[in-house]
C-alpha positions in Angstrom: 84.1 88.0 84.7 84.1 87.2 88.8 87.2 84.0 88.8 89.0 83.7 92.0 92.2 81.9 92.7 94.4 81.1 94.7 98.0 79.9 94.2 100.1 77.3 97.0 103.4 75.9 96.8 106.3 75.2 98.6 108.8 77.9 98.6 111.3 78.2 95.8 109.0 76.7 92.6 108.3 79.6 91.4 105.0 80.4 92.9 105.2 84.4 92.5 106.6 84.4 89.4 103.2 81.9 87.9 100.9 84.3 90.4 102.6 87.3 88.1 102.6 85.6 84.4 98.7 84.5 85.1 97.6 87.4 86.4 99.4 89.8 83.8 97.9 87.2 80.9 94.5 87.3 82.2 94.7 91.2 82.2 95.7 91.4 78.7 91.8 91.0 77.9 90.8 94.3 78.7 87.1 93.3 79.5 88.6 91.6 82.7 89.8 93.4 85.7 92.5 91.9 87.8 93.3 91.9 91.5 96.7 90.4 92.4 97.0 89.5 96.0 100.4 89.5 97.7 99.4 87.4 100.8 103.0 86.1 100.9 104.9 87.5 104.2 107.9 87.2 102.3 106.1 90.3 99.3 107.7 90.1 96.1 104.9 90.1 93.7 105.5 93.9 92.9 108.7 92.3 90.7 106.7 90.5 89.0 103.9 93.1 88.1 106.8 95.1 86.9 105.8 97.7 89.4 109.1 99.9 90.1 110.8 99.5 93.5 110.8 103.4 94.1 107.3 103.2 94.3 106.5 101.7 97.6 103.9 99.6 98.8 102.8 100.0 102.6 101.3 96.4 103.3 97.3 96.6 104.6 98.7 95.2 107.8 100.5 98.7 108.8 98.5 101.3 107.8 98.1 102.1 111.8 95.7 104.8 111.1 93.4 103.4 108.5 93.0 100.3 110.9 92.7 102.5 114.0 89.6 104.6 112.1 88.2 101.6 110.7 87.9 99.1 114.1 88.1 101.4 117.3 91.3 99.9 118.1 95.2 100.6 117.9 97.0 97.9 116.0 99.0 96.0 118.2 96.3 95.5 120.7 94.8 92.6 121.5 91.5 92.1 124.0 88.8 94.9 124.3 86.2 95.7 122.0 87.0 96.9 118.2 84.7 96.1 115.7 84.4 92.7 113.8 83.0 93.6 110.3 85.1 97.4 109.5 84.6 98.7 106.1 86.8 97.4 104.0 85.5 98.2 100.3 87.3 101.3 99.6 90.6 99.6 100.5 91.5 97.8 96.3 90.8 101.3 95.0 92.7 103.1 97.4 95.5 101.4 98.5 96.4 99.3 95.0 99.6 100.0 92.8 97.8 99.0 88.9 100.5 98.3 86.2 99.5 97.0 82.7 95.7 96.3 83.9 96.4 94.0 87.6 96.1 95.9 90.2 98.1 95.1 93.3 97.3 94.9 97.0 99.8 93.7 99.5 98.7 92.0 102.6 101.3 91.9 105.2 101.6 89.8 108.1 100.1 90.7 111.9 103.0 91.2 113.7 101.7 89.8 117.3 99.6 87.2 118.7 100.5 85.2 115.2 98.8 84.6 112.0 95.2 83.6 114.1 95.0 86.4 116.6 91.9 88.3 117.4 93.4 91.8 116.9 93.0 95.0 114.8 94.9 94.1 112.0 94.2 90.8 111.4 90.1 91.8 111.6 90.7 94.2 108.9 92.7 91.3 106.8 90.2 88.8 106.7 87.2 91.3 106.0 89.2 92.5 103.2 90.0 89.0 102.0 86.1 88.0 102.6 85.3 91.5 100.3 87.4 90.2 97.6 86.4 87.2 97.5 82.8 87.3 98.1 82.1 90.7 96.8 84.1 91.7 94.1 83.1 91.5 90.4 86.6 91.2 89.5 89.4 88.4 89.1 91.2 88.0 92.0 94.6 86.2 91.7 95.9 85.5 95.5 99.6 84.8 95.8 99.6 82.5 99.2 101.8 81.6 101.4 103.2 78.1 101.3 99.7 76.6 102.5 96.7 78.7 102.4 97.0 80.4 105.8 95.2 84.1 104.6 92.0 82.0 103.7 89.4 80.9 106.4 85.8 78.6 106.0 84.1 81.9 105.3 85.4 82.7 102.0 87.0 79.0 100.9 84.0 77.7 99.2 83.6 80.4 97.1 87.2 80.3 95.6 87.3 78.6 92.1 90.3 76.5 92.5 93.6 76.3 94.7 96.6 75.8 91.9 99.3 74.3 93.7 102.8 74.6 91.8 105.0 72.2 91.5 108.1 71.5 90.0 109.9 67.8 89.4 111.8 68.5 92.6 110.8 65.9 95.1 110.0 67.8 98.1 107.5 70.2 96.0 105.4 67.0 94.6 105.4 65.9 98.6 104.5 69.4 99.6 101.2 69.0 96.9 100.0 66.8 99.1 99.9 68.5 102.9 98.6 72.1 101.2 95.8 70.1 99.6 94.9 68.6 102.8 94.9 72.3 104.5 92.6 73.5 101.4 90.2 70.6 102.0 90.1 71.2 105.6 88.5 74.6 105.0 86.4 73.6 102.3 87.8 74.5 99.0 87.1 71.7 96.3 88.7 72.6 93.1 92.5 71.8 94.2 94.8 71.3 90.8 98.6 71.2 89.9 100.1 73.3 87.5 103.6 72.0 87.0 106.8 74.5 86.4 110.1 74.7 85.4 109.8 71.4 83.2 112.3 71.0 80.9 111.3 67.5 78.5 108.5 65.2 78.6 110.3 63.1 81.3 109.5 65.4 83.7 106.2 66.1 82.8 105.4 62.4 83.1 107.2 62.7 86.6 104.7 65.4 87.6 101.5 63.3 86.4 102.9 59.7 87.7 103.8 60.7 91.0 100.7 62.8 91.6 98.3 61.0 89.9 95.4 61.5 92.5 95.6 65.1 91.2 93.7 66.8 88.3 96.7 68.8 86.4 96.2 71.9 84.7 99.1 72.0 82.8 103.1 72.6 82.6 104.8 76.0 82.2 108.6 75.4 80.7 111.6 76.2 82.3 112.8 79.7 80.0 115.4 81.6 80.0 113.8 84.8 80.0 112.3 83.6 83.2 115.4 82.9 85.2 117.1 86.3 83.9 114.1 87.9 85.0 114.6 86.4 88.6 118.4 87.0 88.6 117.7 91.1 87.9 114.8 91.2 89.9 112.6 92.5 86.8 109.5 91.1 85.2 109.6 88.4 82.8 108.2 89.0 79.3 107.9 93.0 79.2 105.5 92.4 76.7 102.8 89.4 77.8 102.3 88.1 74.2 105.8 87.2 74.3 105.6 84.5 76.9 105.2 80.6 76.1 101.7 79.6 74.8 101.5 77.0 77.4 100.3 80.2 79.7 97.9 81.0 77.2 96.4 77.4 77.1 96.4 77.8 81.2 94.7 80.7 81.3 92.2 79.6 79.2 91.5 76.6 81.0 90.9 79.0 84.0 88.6 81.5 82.3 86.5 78.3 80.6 85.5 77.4 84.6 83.4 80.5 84.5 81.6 80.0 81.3 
């Protein structure tokens, strides 16, 4: 199954750890195959995935000699002439950490000339962002930063919805509504909320009433599993079938887009 998402919110609701529990879920069918993207500069899906910390990730950004071979062009260099479509499909396979059935690919950030410069690095970042997303057979879960900065008009229409994650803090539920602007303004048209950290049905009502314009896809509880996951840096739920069935109801939601 080809499903590809990607997940907003503003920092602190828990974005990473629903990016992890989704993408972990969606891999316990073994028919599917799941691409987690870290596009966060602030990379801590690896926790999450329950990949060990003494097996480092070197983000796509800084592999110097992979981007020099693959554009013409040091990274770090901006101006001259490097190619504008390097080859990029070998990069999941090769460069991915896999735990449990996700693989994981870590972005990284471009270093100078900010997020939009026309440089090495970030060349080979969006043509590996435009590969997974318009290429790839696969699920592909993208962790975002807060907005949805990694994604351009090239690949935005084909993404099957932008989840943004809320919880019933109010600066998250005003947050929902600048990162949906930024996802409409590049085209994506499935944006939905997926509330977290609810603990009673007064929150829940809090979520719907105060974002009513928005299409919800459902609530994820507030579990203590999850916040002693947090606190030792581990994943939550060592074994997936463990976690809430509200997941399981989300997930399936997601997968019933496709079919």
């Amino acid at each position: 199954m080809s499903l590809k998402i990607a997940i907003g919110g503003k920092g602190g609701v828990g974005k990473t750890t629903v990016t992890a529990l989704l993408a972990r879920c969606l891999a316990a069918d073994k028919n599917n195959k799941v691409i987690a993207i870290d596009a966060d500069p602030v990379a801590n899906l690896a926790a999450g995935l329950g990949i060990p910390e003494d097996q480092p990730i070197t983000p796509i950004s800084q592999l110097t000699e992979l981007i020099a071979e693959r554009t013409g062009a040091k990274p770090g260099t901006m101006g001259g002439f490097f190619t504008l479509n390097p080859k990029v499909d070998d990069i999941p396979d090769r460069f991915s950490r896999e735990r449990d059935g996700v693989k994981l690919l870590v972005m990284g950030t471009v270093q100078s000339g900010g997020s939009g410069c026309i440089c090495p690095e970030s060349t080979i970042l969006k043509a590996l962002m435009n590969h997974l997303v318009l290429f790839r057979d696969d699920i592909v879960i993208m962790d975002m930063e807060a907005g949805v900065e990694h994604l351009g008009r090239a690949t935005s229409a084909s993404v099957d919805a932008l989840i943004i994650v809320v919880n019933p803090g109010a600066r998250s539920r005003a947050a929902a509504d600048k990162i949906r602007k930024l996802g409409r303004d590049i085209g994506i048209k499935n944006i939905i909320i997926l509330g977290n950290r609810v603990t009673s049905e007064e929150d829940r009502e809090l979520i719907k009433s105060s974002l009513s314009d928005f299409p919800i896809l459902g609530f994820l509880p507030e579990h203590d599993e999850i916040v002693a996951a947090d606190r030792g840096a581990r994943r939550a739920f060592d074994d997936i079938q463990e976690a809430p069935q509200e997941l399981f109801e989300i997930v399936g939601q997601l997968t019933a887009m496709k079919n």
